[in-house]
GUDO-986652 format. One record per atom (N, C-alpha, C): residue in one letter; residue number from 1; atom name; x, y, z. Coordinates in pm, 1 decimal. Layout:
<pts>
PT  A  NUM  CA  X  Y  Z;
...
</pts>
This chain:
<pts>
PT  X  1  N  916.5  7719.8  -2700.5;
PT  X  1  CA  907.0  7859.5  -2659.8;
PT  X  1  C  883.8  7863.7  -2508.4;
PT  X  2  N  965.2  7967.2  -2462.0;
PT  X  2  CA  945.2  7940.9  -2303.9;
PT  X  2  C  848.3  8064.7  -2240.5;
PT  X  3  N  784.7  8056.8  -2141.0;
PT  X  3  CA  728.5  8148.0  -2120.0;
PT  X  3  C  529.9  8195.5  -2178.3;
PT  X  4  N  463.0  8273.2  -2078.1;
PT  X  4  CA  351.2  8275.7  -2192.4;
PT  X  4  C  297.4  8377.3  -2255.9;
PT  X  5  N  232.8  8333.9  -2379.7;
PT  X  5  CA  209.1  8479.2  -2490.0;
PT  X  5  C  99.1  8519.8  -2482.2;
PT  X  6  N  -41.5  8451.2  -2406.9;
PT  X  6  CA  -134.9  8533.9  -2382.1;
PT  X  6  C  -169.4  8610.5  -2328.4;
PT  X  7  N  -213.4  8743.8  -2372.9;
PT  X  7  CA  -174.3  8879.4  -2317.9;
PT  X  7  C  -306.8  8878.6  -2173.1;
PT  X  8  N  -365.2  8833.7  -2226.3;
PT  X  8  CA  -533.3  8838.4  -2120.0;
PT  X  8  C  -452.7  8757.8  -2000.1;
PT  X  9  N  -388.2  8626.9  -2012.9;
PT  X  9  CA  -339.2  8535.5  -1859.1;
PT  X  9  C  -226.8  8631.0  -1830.9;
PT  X  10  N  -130.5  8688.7  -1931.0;
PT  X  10  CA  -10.7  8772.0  -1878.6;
PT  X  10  C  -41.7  8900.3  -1814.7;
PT  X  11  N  -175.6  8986.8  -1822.0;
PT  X  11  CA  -191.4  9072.1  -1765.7;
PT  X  11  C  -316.1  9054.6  -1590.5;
PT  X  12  N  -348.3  8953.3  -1607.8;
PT  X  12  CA  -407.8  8828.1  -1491.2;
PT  X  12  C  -368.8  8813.4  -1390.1;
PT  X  13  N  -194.8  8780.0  -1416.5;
PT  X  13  CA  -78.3  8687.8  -1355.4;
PT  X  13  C  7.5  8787.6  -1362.1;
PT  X  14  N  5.1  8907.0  -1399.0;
PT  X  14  CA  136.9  8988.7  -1394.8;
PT  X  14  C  212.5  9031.6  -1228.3;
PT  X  15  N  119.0  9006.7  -1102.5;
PT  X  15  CA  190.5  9016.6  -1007.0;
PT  X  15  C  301.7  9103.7  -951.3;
PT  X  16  N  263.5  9239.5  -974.9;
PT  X  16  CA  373.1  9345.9  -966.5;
PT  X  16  C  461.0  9326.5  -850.6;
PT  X  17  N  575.2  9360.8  -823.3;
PT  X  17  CA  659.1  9373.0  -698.2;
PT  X  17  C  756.4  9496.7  -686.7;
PT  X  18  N  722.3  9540.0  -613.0;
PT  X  18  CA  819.1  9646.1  -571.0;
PT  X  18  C  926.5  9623.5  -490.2;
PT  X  19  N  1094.2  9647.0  -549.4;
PT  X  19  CA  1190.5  9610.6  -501.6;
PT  X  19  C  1205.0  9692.5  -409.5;
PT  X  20  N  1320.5  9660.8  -353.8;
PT  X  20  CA  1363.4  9754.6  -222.7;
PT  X  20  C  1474.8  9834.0  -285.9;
PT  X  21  N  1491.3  9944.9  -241.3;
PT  X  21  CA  1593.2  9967.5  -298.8;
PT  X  21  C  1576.3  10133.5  -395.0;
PT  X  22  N  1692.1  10189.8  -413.9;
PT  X  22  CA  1678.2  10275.8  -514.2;
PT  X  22  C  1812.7  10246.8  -629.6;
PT  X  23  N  1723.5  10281.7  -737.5;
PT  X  23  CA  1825.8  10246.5  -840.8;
PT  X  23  C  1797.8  10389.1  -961.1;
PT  X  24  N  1989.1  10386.6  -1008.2;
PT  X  24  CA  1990.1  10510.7  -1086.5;
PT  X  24  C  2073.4  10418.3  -1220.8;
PT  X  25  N  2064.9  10495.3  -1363.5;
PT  X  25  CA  2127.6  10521.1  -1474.7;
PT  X  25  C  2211.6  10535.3  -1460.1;
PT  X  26  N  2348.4  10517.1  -1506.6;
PT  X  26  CA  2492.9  10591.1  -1545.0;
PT  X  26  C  2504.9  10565.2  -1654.1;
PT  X  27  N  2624.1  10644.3  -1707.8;
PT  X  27  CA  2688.1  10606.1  -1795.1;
PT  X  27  C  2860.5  10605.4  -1840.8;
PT  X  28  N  2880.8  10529.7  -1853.8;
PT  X  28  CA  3045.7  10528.0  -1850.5;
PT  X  28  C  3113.8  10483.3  -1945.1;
PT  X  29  N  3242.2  10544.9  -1999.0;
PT  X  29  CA  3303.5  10506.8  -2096.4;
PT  X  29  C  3347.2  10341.1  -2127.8;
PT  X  30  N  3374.1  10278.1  -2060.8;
PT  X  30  CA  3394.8  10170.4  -2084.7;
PT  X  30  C  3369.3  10087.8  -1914.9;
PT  X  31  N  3370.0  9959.0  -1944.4;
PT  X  31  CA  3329.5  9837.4  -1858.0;
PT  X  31  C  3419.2  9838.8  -1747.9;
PT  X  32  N  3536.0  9889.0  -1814.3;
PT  X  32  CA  3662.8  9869.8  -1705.3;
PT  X  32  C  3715.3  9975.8  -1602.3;
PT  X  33  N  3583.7  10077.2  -1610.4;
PT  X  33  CA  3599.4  10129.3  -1480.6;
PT  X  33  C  3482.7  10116.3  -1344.4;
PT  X  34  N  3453.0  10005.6  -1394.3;
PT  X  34  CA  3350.2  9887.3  -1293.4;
PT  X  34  C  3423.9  9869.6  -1232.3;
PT  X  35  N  3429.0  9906.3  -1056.9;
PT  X  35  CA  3514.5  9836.3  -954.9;
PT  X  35  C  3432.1  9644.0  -924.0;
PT  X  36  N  3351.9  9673.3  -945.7;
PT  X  36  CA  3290.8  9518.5  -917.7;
PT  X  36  C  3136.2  9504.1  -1013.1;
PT  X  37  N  3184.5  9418.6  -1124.5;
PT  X  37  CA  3054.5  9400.7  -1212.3;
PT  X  37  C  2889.8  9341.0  -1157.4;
PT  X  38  N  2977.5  9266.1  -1010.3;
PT  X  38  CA  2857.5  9183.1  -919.7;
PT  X  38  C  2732.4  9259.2  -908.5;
PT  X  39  N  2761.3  9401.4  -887.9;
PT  X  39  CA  2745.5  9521.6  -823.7;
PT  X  39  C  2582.7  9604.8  -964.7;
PT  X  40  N  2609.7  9559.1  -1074.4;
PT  X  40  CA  2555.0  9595.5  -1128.5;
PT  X  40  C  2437.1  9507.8  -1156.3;
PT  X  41  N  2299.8  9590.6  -1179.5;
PT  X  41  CA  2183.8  9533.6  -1202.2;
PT  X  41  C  2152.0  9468.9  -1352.4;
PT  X  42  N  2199.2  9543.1  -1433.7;
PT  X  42  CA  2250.2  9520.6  -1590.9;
PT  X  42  C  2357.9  9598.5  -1575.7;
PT  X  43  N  2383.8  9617.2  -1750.0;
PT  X  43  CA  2424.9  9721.5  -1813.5;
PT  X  43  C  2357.7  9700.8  -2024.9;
PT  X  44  N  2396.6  9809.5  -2088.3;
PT  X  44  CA  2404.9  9796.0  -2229.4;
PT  X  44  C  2463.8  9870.3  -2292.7;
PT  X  45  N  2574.5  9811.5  -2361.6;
PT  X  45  CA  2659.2  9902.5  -2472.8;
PT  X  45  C  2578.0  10021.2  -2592.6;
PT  X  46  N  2575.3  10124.2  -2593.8;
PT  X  46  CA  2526.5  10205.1  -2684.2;
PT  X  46  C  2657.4  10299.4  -2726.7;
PT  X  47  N  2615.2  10328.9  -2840.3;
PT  X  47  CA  2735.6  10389.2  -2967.1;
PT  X  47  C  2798.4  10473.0  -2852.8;
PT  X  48  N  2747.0  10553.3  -2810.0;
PT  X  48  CA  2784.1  10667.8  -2702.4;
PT  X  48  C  2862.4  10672.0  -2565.9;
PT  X  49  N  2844.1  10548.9  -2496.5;
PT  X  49  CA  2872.0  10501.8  -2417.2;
PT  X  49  C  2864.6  10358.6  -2366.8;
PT  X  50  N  2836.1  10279.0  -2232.2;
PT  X  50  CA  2785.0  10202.3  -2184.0;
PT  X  50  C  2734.6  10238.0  -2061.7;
PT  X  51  N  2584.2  10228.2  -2059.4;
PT  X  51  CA  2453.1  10243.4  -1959.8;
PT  X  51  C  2499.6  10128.3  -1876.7;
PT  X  52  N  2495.6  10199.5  -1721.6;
PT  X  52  CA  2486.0  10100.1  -1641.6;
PT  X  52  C  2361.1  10137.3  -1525.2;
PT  X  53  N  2295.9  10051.8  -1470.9;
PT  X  53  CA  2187.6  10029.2  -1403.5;
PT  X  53  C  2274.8  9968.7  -1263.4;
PT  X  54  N  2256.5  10034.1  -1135.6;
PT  X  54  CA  2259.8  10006.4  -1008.5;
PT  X  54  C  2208.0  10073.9  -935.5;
PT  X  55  N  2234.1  10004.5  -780.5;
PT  X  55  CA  2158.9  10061.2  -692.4;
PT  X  55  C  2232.0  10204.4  -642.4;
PT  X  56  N  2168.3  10305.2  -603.7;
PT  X  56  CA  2196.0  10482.1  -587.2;
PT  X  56  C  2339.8  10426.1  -461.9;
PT  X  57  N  2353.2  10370.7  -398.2;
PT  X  57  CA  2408.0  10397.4  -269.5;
PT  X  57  C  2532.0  10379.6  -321.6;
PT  X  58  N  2559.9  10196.1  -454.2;
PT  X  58  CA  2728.1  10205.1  -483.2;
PT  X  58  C  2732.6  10288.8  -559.4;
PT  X  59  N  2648.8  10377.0  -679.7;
PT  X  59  CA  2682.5  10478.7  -767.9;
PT  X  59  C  2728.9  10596.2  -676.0;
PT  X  60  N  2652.8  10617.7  -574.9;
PT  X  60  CA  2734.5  10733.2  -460.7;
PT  X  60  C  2910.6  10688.6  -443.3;
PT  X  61  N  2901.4  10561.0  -401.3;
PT  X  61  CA  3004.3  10503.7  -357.4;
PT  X  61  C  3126.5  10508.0  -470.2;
PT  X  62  N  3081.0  10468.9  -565.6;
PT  X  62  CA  3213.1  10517.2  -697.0;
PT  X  62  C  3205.4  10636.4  -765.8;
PT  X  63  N  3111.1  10714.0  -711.0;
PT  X  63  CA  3115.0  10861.6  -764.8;
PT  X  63  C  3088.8  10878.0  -891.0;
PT  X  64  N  2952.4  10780.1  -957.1;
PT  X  64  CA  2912.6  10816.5  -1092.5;
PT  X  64  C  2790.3  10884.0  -1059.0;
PT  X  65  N  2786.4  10951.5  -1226.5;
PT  X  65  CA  2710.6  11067.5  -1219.8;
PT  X  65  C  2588.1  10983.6  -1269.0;
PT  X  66  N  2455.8  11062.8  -1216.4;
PT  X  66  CA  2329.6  11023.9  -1249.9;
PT  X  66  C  2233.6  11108.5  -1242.9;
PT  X  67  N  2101.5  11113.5  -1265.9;
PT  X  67  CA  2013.5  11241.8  -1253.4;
PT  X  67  C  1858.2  11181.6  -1257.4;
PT  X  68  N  1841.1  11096.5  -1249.3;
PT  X  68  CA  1703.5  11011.8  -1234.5;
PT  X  68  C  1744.8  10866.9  -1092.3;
PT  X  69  N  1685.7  10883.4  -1014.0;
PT  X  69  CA  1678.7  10814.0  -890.6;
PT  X  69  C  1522.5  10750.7  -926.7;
PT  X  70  N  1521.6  10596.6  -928.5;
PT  X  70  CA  1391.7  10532.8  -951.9;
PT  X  70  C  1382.3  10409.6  -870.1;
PT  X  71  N  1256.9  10369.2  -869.1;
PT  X  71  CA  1251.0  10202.6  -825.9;
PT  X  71  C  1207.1  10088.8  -914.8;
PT  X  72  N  1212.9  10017.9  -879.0;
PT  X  72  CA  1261.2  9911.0  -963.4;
PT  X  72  C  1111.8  9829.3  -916.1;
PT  X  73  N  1060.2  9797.7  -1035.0;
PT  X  73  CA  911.0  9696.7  -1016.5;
PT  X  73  C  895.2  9591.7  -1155.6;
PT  X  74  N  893.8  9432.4  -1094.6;
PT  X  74  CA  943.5  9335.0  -1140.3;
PT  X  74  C  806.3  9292.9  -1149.4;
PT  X  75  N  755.3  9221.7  -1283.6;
PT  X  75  CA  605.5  9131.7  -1287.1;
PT  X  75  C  649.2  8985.1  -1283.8;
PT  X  76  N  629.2  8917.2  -1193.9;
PT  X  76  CA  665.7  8794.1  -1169.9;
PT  X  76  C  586.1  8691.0  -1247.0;
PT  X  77  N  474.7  8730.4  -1362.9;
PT  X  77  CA  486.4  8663.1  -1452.5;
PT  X  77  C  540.0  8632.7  -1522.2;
PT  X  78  N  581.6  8489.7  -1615.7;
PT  X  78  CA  680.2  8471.0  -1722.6;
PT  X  78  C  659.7  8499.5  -1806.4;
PT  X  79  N  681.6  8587.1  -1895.5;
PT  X  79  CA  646.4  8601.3  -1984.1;
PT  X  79  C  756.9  8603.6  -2125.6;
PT  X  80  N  697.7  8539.0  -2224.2;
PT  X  80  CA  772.3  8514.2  -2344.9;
PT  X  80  C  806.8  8651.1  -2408.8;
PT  X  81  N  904.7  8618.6  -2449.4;
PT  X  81  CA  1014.8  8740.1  -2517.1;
PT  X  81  C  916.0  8756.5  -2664.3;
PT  X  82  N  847.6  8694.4  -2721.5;
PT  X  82  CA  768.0  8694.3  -2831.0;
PT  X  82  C  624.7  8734.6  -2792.7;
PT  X  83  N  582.3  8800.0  -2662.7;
PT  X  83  CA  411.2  8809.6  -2613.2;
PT  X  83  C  429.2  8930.6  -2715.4;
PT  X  84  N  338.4  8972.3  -2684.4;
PT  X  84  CA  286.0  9069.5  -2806.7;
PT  X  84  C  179.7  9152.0  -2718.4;
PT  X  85  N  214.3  9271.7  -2628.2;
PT  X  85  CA  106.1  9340.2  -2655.4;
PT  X  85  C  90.0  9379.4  -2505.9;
PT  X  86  N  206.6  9310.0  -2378.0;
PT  X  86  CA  222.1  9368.6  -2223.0;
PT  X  86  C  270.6  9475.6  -2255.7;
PT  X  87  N  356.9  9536.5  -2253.6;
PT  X  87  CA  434.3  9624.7  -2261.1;
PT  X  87  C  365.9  9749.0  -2314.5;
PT  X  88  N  304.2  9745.2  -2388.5;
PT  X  88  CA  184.3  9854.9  -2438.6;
PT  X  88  C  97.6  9878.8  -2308.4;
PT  X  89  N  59.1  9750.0  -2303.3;
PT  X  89  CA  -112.1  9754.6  -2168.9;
PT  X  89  C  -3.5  9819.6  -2049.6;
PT  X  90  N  127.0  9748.1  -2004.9;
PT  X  90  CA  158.2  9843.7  -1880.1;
PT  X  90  C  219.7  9977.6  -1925.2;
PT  X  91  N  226.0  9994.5  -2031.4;
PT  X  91  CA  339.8  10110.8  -2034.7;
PT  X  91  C  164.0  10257.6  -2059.7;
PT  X  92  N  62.5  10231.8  -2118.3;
PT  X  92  CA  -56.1  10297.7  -2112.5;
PT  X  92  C  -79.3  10283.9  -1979.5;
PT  X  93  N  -83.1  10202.0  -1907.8;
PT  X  93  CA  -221.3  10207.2  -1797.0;
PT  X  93  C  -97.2  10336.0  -1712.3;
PT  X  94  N  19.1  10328.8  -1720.9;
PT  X  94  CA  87.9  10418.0  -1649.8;
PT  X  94  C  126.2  10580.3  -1659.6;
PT  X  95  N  85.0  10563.6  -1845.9;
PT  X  95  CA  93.0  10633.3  -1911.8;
PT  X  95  C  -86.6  10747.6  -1844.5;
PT  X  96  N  -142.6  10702.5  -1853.0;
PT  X  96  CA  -295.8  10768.5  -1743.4;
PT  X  96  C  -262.9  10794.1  -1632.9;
PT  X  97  N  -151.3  10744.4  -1564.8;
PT  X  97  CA  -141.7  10830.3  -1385.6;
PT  X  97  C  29.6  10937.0  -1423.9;
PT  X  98  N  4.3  10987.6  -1540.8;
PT  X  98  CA  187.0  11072.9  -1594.2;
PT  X  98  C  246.5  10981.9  -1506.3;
PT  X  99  N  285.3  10858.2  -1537.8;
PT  X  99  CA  403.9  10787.6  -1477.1;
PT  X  99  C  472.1  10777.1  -1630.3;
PT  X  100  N  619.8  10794.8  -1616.1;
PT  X  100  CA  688.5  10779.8  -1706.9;
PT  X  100  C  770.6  10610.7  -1658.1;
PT  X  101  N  839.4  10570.2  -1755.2;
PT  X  101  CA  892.0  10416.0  -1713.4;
PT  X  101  C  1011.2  10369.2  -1841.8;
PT  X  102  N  1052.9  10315.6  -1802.6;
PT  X  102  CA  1200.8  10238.6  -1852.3;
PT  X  102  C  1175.2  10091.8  -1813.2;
PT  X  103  N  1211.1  10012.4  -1934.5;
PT  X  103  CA  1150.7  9862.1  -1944.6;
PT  X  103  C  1261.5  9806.5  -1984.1;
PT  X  104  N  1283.1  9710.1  -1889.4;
PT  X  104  CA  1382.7  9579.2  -1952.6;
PT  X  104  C  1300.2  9462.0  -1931.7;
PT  X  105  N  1341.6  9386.5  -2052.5;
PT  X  105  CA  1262.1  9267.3  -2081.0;
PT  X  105  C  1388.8  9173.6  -2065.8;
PT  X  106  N  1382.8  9112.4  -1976.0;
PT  X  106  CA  1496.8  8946.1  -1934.6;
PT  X  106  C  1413.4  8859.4  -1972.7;
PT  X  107  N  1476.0  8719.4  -1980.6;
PT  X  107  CA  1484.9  8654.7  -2031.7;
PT  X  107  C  1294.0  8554.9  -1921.6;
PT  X  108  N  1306.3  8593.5  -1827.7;
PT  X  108  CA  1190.4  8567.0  -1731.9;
PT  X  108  C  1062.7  8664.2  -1726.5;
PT  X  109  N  1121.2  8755.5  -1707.0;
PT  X  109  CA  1020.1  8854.8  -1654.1;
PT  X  109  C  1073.8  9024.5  -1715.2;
PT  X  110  N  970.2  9101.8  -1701.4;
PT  X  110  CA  961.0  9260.8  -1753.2;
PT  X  110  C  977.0  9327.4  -1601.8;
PT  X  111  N  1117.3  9402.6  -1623.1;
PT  X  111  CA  1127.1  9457.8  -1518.9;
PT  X  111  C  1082.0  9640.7  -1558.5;
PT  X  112  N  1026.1  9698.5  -1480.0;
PT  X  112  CA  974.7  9897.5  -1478.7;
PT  X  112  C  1043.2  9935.7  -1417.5;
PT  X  113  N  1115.6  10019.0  -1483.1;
PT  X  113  CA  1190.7  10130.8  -1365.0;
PT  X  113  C  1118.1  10291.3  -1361.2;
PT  X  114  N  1059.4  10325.5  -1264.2;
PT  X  114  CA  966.3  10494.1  -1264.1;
PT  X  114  C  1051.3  10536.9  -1157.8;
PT  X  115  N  1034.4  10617.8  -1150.0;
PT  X  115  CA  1035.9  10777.9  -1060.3;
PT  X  115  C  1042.9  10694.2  -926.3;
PT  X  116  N  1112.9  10715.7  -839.2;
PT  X  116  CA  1125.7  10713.3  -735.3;
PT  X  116  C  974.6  10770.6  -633.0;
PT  X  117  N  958.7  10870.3  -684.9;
PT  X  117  CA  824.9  10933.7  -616.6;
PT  X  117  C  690.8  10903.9  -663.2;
PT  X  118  N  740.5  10821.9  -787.2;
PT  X  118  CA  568.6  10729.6  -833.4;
PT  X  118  C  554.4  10581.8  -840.2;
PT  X  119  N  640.0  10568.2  -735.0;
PT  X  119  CA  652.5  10389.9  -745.6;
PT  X  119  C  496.6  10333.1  -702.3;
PT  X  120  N  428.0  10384.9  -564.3;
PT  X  120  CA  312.3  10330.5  -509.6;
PT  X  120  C  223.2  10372.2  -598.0;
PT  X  121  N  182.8  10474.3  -634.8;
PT  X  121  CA  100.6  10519.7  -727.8;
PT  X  121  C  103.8  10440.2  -862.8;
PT  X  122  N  222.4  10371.0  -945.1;
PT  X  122  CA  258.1  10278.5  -1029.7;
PT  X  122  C  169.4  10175.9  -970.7;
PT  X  123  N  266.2  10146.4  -844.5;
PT  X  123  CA  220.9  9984.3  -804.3;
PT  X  123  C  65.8  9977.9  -840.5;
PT  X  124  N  -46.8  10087.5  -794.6;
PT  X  124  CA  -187.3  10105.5  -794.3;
PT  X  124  C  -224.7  10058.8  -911.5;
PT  X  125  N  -182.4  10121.4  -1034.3;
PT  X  125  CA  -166.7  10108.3  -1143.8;
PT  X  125  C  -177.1  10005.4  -1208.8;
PT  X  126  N  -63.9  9918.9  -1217.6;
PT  X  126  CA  -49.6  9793.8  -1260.3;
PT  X  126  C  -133.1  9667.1  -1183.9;
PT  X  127  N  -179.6  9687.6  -1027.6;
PT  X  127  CA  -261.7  9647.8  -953.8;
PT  X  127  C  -397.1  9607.4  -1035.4;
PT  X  128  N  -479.1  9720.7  -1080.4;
PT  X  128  CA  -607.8  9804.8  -1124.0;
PT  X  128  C  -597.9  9702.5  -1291.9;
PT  X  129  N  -439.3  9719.5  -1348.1;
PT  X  129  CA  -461.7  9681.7  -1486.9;
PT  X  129  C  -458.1  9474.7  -1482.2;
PT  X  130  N  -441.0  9511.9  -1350.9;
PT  X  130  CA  -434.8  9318.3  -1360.4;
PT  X  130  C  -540.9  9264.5  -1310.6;
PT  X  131  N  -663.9  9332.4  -1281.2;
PT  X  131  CA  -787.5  9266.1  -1218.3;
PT  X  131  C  -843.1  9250.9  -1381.4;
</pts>
């Protein structure tokens, strides 16, 4: 198993980072109107569409539509795809300052995506929940 599952060292070691950058949602009918997949932060197929995640400036640039502008905050702890019980502790402690959040879990690390206008106030947040 890679990665670690104790929630007490994972919330210790969680090491927040705030990316640079602004990043928005889309959504688009299919993959193949990606001018350059490089370009994208993810994406995920849903019945409805396919969600894509990039940064605001190429979504300007190919003229997709979006309506949430956020930043992007990465815990540079490793944490195992099997921990049990981060994702609660950050998604509450944020849940107390009305920060709302969007979570992808990779294969390394739990990336937050909030509000553009509550990123520092987040950062505080997750700061406070890791002492």
């Amino acid at each position: 198993m890679s990665g670690e599952t104790d929630l007490k060292i994972l919330l210790q070691n969680m090491e927040p980072v705030l990316n640079s950058g602004e990043y928005v949602f889309c959504k688009v009918e299919s993959l193949n109107k990606i001018p350059d997949m490089e370009k994208l932060l993810f994406f995920f197929r849903e019945t409805e569409a396919v969600t894509v995640v990039l940064e605001k400036s190429t979504a300007d640039k190919w003229n997709l539509e979006y309506d949430y502008i956020s930043s992007w905050i990465t815990l540079n702890v490793h944490s195992s795809l099997e921990a049990v019980g981060l994702t609660a502790a950050f998604a509450n402690a944020l849940k107390q300052e009305s920060i709302s959040c969007n979570v992808v879990a990779a294969y390394f690390h739990d990336h937050i995506f909030v509000a553009k206008d509550d990123a520092e106030k987040a950062m505080s947040a997750l700061v406070r929940l890791s002492m």
